[in-house]
KEZARO-356081 format. One record per residue (C-alpha): residue in one letter; y negated, x, z negated. Coordinates in steps of 0.1 Angstrom, whole numbers, padded with zeros to 4 digits, always signed. Layout:
<drenses>
AYXZ...
</drenses>
This chain:
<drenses>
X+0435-0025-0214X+0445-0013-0248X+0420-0035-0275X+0415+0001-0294X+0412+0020-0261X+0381-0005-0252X+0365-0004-0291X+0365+0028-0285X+0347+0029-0251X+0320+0004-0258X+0308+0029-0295X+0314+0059-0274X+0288+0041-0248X+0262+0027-0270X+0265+0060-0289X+0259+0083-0259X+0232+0058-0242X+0212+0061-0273X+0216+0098-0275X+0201+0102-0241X+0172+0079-0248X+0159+0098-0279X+0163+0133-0258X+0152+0122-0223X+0124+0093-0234X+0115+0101-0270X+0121+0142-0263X+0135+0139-0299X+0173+0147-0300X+0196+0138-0330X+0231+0156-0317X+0238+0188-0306X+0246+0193-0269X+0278+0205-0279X+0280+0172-0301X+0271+0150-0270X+0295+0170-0242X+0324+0164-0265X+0320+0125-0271X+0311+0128-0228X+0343+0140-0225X+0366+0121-0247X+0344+0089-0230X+0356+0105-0193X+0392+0106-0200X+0392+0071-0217X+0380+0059-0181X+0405+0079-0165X+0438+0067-0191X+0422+0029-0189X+0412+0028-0149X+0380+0012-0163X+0342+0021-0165X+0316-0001-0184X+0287-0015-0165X+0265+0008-0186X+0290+0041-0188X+0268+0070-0189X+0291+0087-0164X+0279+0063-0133X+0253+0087-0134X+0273+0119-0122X+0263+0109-0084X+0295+0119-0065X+0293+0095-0037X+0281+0096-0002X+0267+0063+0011X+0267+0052+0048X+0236+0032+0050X+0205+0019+0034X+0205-0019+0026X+0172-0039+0028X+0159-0055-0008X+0134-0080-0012X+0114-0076-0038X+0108-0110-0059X+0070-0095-0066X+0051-0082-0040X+0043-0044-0049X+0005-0036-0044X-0011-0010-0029X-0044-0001-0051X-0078+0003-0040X-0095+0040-0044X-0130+0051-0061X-0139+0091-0059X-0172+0086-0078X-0178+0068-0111X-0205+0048-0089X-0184+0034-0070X-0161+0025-0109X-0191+0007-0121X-0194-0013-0085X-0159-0026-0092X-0167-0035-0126X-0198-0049-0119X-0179-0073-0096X-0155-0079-0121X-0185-0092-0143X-0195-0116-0123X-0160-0136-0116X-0157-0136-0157X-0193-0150-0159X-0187-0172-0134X-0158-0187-0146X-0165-0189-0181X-0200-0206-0174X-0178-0233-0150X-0158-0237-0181X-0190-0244-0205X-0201-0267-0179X-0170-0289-0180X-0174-0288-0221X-0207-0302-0212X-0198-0329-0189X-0171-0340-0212X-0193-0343-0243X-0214-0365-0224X-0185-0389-0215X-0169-0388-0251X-0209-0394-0263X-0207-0430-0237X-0234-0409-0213X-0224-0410-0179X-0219-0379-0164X-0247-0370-0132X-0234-0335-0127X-0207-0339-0103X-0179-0325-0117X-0146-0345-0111X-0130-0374-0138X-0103-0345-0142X-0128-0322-0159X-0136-0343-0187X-0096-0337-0195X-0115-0300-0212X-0121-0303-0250X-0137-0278-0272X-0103-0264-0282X-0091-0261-0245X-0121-0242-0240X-0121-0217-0264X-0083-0212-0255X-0093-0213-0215X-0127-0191-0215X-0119-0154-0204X-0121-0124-0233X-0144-0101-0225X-0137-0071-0201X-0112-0043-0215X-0089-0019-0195X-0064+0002-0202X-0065+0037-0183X-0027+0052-0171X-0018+0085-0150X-0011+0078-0114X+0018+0095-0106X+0023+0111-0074X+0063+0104-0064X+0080+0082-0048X+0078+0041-0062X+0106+0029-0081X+0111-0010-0087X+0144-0018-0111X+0156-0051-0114X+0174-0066-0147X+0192-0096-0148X+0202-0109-0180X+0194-0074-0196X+0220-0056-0169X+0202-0035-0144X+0215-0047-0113X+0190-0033-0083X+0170-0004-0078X+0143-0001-0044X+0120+0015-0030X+0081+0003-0024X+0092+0000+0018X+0066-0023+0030X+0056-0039-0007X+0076-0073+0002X+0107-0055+0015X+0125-0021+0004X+0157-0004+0005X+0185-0007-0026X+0187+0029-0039X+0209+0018-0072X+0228+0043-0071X+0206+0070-0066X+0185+0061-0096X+0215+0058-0118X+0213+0101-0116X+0181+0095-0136X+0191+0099-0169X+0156+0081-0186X+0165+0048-0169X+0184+0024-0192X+0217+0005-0174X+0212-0020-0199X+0180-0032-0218X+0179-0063-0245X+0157-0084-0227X+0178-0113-0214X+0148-0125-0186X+0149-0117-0151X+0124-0088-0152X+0114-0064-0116X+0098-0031-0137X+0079-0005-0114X+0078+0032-0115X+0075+0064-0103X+0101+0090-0101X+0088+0125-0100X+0110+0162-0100X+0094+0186-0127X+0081+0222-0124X+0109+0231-0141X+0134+0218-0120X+0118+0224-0089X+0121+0261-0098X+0154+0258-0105X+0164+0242-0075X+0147+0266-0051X+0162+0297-0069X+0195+0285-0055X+0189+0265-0026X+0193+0272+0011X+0164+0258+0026X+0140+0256-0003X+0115+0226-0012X+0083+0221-0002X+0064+0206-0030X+0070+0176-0058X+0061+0146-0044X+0083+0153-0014X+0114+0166-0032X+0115+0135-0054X+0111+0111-0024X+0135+0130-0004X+0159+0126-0036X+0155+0092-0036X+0161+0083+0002X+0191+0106+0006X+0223+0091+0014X+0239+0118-0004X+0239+0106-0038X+0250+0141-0049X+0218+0156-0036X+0199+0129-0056X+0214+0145-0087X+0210+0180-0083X+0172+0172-0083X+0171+0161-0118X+0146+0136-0119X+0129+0118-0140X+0105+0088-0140X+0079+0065-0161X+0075+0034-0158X+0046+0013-0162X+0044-0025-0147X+0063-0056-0144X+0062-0066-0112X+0079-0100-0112X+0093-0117-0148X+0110-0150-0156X+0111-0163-0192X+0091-0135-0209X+0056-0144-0217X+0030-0115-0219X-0007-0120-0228X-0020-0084-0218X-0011-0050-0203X-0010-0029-0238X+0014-0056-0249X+0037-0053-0213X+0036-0012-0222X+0048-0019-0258X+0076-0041-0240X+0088-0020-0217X+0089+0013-0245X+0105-0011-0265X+0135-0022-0245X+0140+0021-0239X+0121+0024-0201X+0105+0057-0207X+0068+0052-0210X+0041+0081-0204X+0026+0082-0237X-0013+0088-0222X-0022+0047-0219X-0058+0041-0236X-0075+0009-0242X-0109+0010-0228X-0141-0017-0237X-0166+0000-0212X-0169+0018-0179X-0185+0048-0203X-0149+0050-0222X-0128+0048-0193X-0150+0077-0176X-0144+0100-0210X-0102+0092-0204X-0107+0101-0163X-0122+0137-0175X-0093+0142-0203X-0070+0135-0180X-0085+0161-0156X-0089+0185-0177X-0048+0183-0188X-0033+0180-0153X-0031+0217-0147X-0005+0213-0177X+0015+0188-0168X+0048+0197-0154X+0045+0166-0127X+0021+0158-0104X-0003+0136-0107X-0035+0128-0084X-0057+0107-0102X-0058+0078-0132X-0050+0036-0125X-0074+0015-0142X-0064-0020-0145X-0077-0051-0166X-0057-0054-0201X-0061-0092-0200X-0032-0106-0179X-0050-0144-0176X-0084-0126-0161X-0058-0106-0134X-0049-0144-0126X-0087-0154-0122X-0098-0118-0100X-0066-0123-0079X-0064-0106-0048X-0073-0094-0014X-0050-0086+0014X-0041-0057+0002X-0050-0050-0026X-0055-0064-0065X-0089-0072-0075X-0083-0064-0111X-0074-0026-0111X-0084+0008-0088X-0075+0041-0088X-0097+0071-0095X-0087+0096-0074X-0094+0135-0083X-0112+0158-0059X-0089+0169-0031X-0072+0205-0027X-0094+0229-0003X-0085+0263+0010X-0099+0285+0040X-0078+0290+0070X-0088+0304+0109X-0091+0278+0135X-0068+0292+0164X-0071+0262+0193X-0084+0230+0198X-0052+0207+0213X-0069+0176+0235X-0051+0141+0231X-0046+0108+0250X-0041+0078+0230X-0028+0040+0236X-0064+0026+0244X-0071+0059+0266X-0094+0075+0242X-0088+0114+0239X-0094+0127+0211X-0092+0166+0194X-0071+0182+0171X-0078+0218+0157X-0050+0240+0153X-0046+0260+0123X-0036+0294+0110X-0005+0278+0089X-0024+0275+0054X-0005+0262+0020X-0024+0233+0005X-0010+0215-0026X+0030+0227-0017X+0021+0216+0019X+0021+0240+0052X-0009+0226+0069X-0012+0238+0110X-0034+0204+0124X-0066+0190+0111X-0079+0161+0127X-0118+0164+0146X-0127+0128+0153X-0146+0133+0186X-0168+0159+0203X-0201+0153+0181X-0178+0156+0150X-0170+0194+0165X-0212+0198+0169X-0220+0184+0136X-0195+0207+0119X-0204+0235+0138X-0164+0247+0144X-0154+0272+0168X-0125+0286+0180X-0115+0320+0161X-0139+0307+0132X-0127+0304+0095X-0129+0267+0084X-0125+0253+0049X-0094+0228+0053X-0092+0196+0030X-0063+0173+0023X-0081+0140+0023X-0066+0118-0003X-0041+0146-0013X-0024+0136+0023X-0047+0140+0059X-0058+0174+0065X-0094+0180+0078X-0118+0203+0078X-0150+0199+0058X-0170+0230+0069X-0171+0267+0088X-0176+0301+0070X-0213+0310+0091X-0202+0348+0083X-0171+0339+0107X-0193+0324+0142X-0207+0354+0158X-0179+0366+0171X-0161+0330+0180X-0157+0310+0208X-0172+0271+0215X-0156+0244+0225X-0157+0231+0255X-0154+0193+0257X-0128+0190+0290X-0140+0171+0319X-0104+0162+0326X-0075+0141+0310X-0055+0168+0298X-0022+0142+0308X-0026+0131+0340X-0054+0152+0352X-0080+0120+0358X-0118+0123+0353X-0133+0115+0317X-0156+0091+0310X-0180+0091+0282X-0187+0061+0261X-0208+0067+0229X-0193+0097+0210X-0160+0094+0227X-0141+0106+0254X-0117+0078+0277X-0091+0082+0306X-0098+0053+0326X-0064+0059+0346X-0043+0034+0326X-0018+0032+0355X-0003+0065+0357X-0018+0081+0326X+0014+0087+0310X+0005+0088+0266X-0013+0059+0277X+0016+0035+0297X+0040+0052+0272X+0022+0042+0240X+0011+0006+0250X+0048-0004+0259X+0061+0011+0222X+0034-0008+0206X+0036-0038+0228X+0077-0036+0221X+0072-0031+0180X+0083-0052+0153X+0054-0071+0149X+0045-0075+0183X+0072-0090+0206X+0103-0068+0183X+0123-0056+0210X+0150-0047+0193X+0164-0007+0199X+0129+0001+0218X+0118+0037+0210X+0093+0060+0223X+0122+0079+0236X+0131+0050+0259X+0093+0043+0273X+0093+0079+0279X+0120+0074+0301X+0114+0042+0320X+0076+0062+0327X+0094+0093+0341X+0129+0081+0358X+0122+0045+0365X+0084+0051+0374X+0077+0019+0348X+0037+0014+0353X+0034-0025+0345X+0046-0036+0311X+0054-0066+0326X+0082-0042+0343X+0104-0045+0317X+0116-0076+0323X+0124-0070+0353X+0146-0042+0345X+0183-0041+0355X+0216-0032+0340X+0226-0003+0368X+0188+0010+0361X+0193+0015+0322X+0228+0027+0330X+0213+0052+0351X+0195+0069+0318X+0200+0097+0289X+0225+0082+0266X+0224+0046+0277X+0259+0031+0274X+0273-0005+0279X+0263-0016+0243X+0231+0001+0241X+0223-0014+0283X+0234-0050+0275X+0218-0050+0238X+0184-0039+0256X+0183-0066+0280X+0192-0090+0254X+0165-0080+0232X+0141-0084+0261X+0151-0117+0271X+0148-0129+0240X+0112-0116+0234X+0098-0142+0262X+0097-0170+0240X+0070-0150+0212X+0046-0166+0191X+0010-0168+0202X-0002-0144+0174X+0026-0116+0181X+0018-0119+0221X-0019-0112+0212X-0018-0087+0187X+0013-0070+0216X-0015-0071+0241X-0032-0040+0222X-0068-0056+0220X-0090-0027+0200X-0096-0037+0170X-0078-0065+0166X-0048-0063+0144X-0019-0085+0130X-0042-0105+0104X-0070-0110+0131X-0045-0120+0158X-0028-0147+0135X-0063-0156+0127X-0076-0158+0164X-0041-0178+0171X-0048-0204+0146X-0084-0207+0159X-0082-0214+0194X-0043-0223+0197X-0035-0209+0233X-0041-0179+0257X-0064-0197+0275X-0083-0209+0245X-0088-0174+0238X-0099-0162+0273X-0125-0189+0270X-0140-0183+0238X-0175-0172+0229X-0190-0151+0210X-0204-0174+0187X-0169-0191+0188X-0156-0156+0175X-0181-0152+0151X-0172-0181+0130X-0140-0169+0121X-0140-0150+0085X-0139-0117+0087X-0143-0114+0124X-0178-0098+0130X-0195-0082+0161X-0171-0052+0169X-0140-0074+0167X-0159-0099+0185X-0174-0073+0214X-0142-0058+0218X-0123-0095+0224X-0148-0103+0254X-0147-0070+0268X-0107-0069+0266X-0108-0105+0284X-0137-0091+0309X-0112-0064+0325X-0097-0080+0360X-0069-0053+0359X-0061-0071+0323X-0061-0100+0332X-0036-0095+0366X-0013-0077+0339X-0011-0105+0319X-0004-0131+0343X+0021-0109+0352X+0040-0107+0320X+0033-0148+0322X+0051-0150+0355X+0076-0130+0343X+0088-0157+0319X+0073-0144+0285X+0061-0177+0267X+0038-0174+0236X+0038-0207+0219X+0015-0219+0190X+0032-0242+0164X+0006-0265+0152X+0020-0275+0117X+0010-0308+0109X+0027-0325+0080X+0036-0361+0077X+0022-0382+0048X+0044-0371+0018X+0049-0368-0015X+0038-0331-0013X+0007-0337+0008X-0025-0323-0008X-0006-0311-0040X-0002-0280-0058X+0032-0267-0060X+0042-0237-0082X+0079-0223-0082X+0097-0208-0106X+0135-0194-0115X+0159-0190-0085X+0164-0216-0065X+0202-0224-0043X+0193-0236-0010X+0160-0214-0004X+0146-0183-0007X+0110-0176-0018X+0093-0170+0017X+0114-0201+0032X+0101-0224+0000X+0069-0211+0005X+0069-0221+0038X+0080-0254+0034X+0056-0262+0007X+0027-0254+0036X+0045-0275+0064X+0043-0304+0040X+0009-0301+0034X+0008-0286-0003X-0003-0253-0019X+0018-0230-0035X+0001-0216-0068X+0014-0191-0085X+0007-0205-0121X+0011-0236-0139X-0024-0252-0151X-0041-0286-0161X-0046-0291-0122X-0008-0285-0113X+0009-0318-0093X+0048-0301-0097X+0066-0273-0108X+0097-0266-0087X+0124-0253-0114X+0159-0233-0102X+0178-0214-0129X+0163-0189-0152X+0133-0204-0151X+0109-0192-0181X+0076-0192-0192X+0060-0217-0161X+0086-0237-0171X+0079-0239-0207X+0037-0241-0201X+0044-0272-0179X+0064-0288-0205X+0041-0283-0229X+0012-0297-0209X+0033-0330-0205X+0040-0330-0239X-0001-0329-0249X-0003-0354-0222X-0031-0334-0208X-0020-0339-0169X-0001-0359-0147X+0024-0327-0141X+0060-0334-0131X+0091-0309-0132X+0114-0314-0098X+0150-0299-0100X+0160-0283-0067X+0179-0314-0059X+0147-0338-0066X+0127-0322-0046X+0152-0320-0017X+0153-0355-0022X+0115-0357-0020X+0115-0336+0013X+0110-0364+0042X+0141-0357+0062
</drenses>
């Protein structure tokens, strides 16, 4: 390429990147458009004379491509979902829990100050802290004890989750949340959003989250043109985002704001005000409404600004995140299972409206319980068409005091489930009860009664009941039969006359053959699938076998506890009891799953059958790793971060997921940053026996 033909690229470039960062981020243009469409165009033809586009060419983000697939992207940092508070009780709960993990820790910490002045004064210590403790000095303390409580109070925005990865300052991956471990690349559909930078001057590996929204105004605009029209914003921005169609993507016009980093290597942060700066400094556009909060009173004040400003907002937004501003304290509160300790969501009061209640529509579910659901006049709530509402059970109809023909006030719960919180009395007199049925509105079997809900105890031939067992029991997390659908169970019910689960494996290639749209490929991948789903894991084959109440975490948990089917079919209650977070509903529902004779002929059927769950007691040998804390950082070669993870357990060690004084190794691949540097600096103070493995030590290490 011609040397003045490039020059001339990379100003035209930096010139018209920074022209769209001060009129999409900072809403504070310096050229004309006339002024930017001409240097657009000269920059356009360049490309064209040259054959070559810069990484960060503004005109990647015309969006003229049509893809053929999503790809799966693993995020390096888990993406949380956040718990929920609707009152300002339930804000000073959290915070009052907050309050005691800081106390706690930071009177742990004074303790250890203690102890160790009564070593360093030739007292010997009596309270039975450990040698290691006396490592704390007075400095180490005052640079270890938490600062007390602040937050900082953002808008939660209400699109579709954004997480953009930059590597070396080049943004190389865009995804979506998917399951907050794993999501799908979608680089080149966020490219169309002009407020995201292709190039930032960071140089660490950074994972930055956001939300991408579509604006009033270009919501209008779309509709005023479009063929089938769009619903409302948060679905026109997701639907954006996960279109193959990257053209569609653009004609949306969305935008998005940015406020986390996810996942960083070699960028050290000491609070959330200071990660906001960061990120509006390196040109990620930044919603300016972040305030600093020292008290639960302060945040409350933001949450009723905020309310009283949505209406003008030209995004949606359904409530405010309020998250801990002191990045060491997130460390200390940590995490449940699904959620971080350190920040919540206040969610605002959900839209209502009044529609007429036209049917009540009877329903047989997996477990056999039939359950109603009112049908609605078609009522628009929020930019959503809502025609169901869910009624939990029979006493749910009496204590709401819904008929049929009555006017109901209709809810979306969380901004998303539609139910009905109340009748209009004016509306009764001249409407119709509800009669609970004494039938299975499937198969035509009698109802039984069981507390406030209504079961089909015909789970031979009840057909929602057969049909929805075997897709659950066929699921990704159960025994993943691969290219099982609903579709398919509907079919092996109807044209095979499949009543057994254990039937499918003794299904046959001229049977499948024999059904809608099942070819050789489809036939032979089927059976392969199923084949290879006998040899399962103990803890997919029980949470397959549909046990109320017991889900993925409790049947890895019941796995681990008793090791084998049997050991489970012979447990107790007070055996079931012991395990944490098993209480007396789980535990009811285990013995009275294991109780049922037609059960347990089903599942010595599938056991005959050939399916195998196995339990994979890991037991490490003595090694170097045994009993030590392990923390990872930069990319490693030869693993990725679940398999290193793994490893670290099947050896016996813990993997933390930040360096301190109690830290055995740190595990170091390329780009390694700020763990990197704290360990080194630990080993230079001499404060701890630390050691820093390359990949190829610690393959060395590994027992072979």
């Amino acid at each position: 390429m011609d040397k003045a033909a490039e020059i001339r690229m990379r100003e035209l470039v930096a010139k018209l990147n920074q022209y769209a960062y001060e009129y999409y981020t900072l809403d504070n243009p310096s050229v004309s458009d006339a002024e930017y469409d001409r240097l657009y165009e000269e920059l356009r033809q360049l490309e064209q004379e040259t054959g070559v586009v810069l990484p960060d060419s503004p005109t990647q983000r015309v969006g003229d491509v049509i893809l053929t697939e999503f790809k799966k992207h693993p995020h390096r940092g888990r993406l949380w979902s956040l718990d929920k508070a609707q009152s300002y009780g339930e804000l000073f709960a959290w915070e009052s829990r907050l309050r005691k993990v800081r106390e706690e820790y930071n009177a742990r910490l004074h303790a250890r100050l203690h102890a160790h002045s009564q070593k360093t004064d030739g007292v010997e210590k009596t309270d039975g802290f450990a040698d290691t403790d006396s490592l704390f000095s007075d400095a180490a303390v005052a640079e270890t004890a938490l600062p007390p409580l602040s937050y900082v109070v953002t808008l939660k925005f209400d699109g579709l989750t954004i997480n953009l990865t930059y590597d070396g300052g080049r943004l190389v991956h865009a995804a979506t949340r998917g399951t907050g471990e794993v999501g799908e690349e979608i680089l080149a559909q966020a490219k169309t959003i002009k407020g995201i930078p292709f190039r930032i001057q960071e140089p660490a590996f950074l994972e930055i989250r956001g939300e991408a929204l579509m604006t009033e105004q270009a919501f209008v605009a779309y509709n005023a043109t479009a063929a089938v029209p769009l619903k409302n914003l948060r679905n026109a921005a997701a639907g954006a985002l996960r279109n193959l169609d990257v053209r569609e993507t653009a004609r949306r016009k969305l935008i998005a704001f940015f406020y986390d980093i996810g996942y960083r290597e070699g960028l050290a942060l000491d609070n959330y005000s200071e990660m906001l700066a960061f990120l509006k400094e390196q040109g990620l556009p930044v919603h300016p409404f972040h305030e600093c909060c020292h008290s639960m009173e302060e945040v409350i004040a933001q949450i009723e600004k905020v309310a009283a400003m949505r209406e003008q907002l030209n995004f949606d937004i359904d409530g405010v995140v309020i998250a801990v501003d002191d990045l060491r304290t997130r460390e200390t509160l940590g995490y449940t299972i699904k959620f971080p300790r350190w920040a919540i969501a206040y969610k605002f009061e959900a839209k209502d409206d009044v529609t007429t209640l036209l049917e009540v529509e009877w329903n047989v579910g997996r477990t056999g319980k039939v359950t109603p659901t009112a049908l609605l006049e078609p009522v628009d709530i929020g930019g959503v068409t809502i025609r169901r509402a869910t009624l939990n059970n029979m006493d749910d109809i009496v204590r709401k005091g819904v008929k049929k023909g009555c006017q109901v006030f209709v809810r979306r719960s969380n901004d998303v489930i539609p139910e009905i919180t109340g009748v209009i009395e004016e509306t009764l007199e001249e409407a119709e009860e509800i009669a609970m049925p004494a039938e299975c509105p499937a198969c035509g079997a009698k109802l039984v009664r069981d507390g406030v809900h209504l079961f089909c105890e015909n789970s031979l031939s009840c057909k929602p009941q057969l049909v929805k067992s075997i897709v659950h029991f066929a699921s990704r997390d159960a025994m993943n039969i691969e290219g099982f659908s609903e579709k398919t169970a509907e079919q092996l019910f109807e044209k095979l006359e499949l009543r057994e689960i254990s039937d499918l494996y003794k299904l046959t290639r001229e049977e499948l053959l024999g059904l809608e749209k099942f070819k050789e490929k489809k036939t032979e991948n089927l059976l392969t699938a199923i084949e290879k789903s006998k040899e399962c894991t103990l803890e997919a084959f029980i949470y397959a076998l549909g046990i109320p109440n017991v889900g993925k975490k409790t049947a890895a948990d019941l796995a681990k506890t008793f090791q084998s089917l049997e050991g489970l079919r012979r447990a107790t209650r007070e055996e079931l009891l012991l395990i944490p977070d098993v209480g007396e509903i789980v535990a009811e529902s285990v013995l009275t799953f294991w109780a049922d004779e037609k059960i347990q002929q089903s599942i010595t059927k599938l056991l005959e059958a050939g399916v195998q769950p196995f339990y994979q007691k890991r037991e490490a040998r003595e090694n170097p790793f045994t009993g030590k804390t392990v923390v990872v950082t930069g990319t490693l070669q030869e693993y990725t971060r679940a398999e290193i993870e793994k490893l670290l357990v099947d050896l016996g060690a813990s993997a933390a997921s930040s360096v301190s004084k109690r830290t055995d190794y740190v595990l170091a691949g390329e780009n390694a940053g700020s763990k990197l540097d704290k360990a080194r600096a630990l080993i230079e103070g001499g404060d701890c026996p630390l050691r820093i493995l390359t990949e190829e030590e610690f393959k060395a290490l590994v027992p072979k």
